[in-house]
ZABALO-975444 format. One record per residue (C-alpha): residue number from 1; chain; x, y, z. Coordinates in nm, 4 decimals, padded with zeros to 6 digits. Layout:
N
     i   ch          X          Y          Z
   NUM    A          X          Y          Z
...
! end
This chain:
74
     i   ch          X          Y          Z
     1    A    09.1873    20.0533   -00.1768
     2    A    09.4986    20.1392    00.0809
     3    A    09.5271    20.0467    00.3874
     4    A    09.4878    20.3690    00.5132
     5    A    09.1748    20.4153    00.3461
     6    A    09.0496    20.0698    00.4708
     7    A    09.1283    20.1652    00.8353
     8    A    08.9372    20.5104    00.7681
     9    A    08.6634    20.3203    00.6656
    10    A    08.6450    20.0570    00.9137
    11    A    08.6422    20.3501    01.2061
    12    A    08.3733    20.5590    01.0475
    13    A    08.1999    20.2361    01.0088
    14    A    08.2255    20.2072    01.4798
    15    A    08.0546    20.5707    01.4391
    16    A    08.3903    20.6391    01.6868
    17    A    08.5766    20.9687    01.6582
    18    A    08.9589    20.9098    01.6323
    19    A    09.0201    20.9395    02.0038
    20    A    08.7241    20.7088    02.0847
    21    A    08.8816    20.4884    01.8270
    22    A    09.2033    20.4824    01.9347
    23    A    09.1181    20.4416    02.3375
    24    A    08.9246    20.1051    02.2267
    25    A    09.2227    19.9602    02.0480
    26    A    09.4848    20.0710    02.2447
    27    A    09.6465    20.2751    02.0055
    28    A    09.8499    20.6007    02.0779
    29    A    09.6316    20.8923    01.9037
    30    A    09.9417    21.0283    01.6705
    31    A    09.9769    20.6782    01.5275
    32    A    09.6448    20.5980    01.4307
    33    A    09.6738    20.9829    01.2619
    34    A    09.9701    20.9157    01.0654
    35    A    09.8356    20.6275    00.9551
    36    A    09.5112    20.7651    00.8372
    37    A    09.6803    21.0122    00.6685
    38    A    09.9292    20.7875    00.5340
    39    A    10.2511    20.9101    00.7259
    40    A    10.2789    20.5837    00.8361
    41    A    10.1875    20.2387    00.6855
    42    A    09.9290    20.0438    00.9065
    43    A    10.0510    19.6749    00.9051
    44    A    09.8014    19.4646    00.6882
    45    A    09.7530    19.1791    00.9821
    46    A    09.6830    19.4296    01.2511
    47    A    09.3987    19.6662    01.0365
    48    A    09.2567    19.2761    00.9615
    49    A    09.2751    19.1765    01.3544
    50    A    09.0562    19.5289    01.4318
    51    A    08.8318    19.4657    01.1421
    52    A    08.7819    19.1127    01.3029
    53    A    08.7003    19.2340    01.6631
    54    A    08.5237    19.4778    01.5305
    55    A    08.2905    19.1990    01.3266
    56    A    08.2709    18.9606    01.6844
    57    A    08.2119    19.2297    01.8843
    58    A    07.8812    19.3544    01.6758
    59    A    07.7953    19.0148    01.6804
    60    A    07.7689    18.9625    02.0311
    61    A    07.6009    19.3426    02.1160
    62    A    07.3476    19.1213    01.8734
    63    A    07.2978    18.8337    02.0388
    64    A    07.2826    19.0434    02.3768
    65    A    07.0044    19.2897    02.2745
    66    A    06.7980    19.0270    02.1314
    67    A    06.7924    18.8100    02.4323
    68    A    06.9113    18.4947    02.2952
    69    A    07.2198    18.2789    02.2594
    70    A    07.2873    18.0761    01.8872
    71    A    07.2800    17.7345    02.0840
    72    A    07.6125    17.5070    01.9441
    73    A    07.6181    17.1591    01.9651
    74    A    07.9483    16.9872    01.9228
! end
C-alpha cells in the first residue's frame, strides 16, 4: 500500500474530516491534500509518528473512560 493510501486510511480510521485532521497534527490543510492525493510524498517516519500518537492516544481515552490506571511496577 502507498503512503498516501496509508495516511488516508489512518485519518478515516480518527473518524476526523481533513481539516479536523490536519488542526490535530499541526499540519497546513494543502499539504496533508497533496499528500493524500499523492502531489506530494508524505515522509515514511512522520505518517509512522501520527500512526503512533494516534495508537497512545486511544489508549489513554481507554484507560480514562474505564476508570482505571494499568498499575506498573518497575
Amino acid at each position: 500500500m502507498e503512503a498516501r493510501e496509508e495516511l488516508k486510511k489512518l485519518r478515516e480510521s480518527t473518524g476526523m474530516n481533513r481539516k479536523e485532521f490536519c488542526e490535530y497534527f499541526e499540519i497546513p490543510y494543502m499539504t496533508e491534500t497533496d499528500w493524500e492525493l499523492g502531489n506530494r510524498r508524505v515522509p515514511l517516519y512522520l505518517l509512522r509518528l501520527m500512526e503512533y500518537k494516534i495508537q497512545m492516544e486511544k489508549l489513554s481515552d481507554k484507560r480514562s473512560k474505564d476508570g482505571k490506571e494499568d498499575d506498573v511496577t518497575i
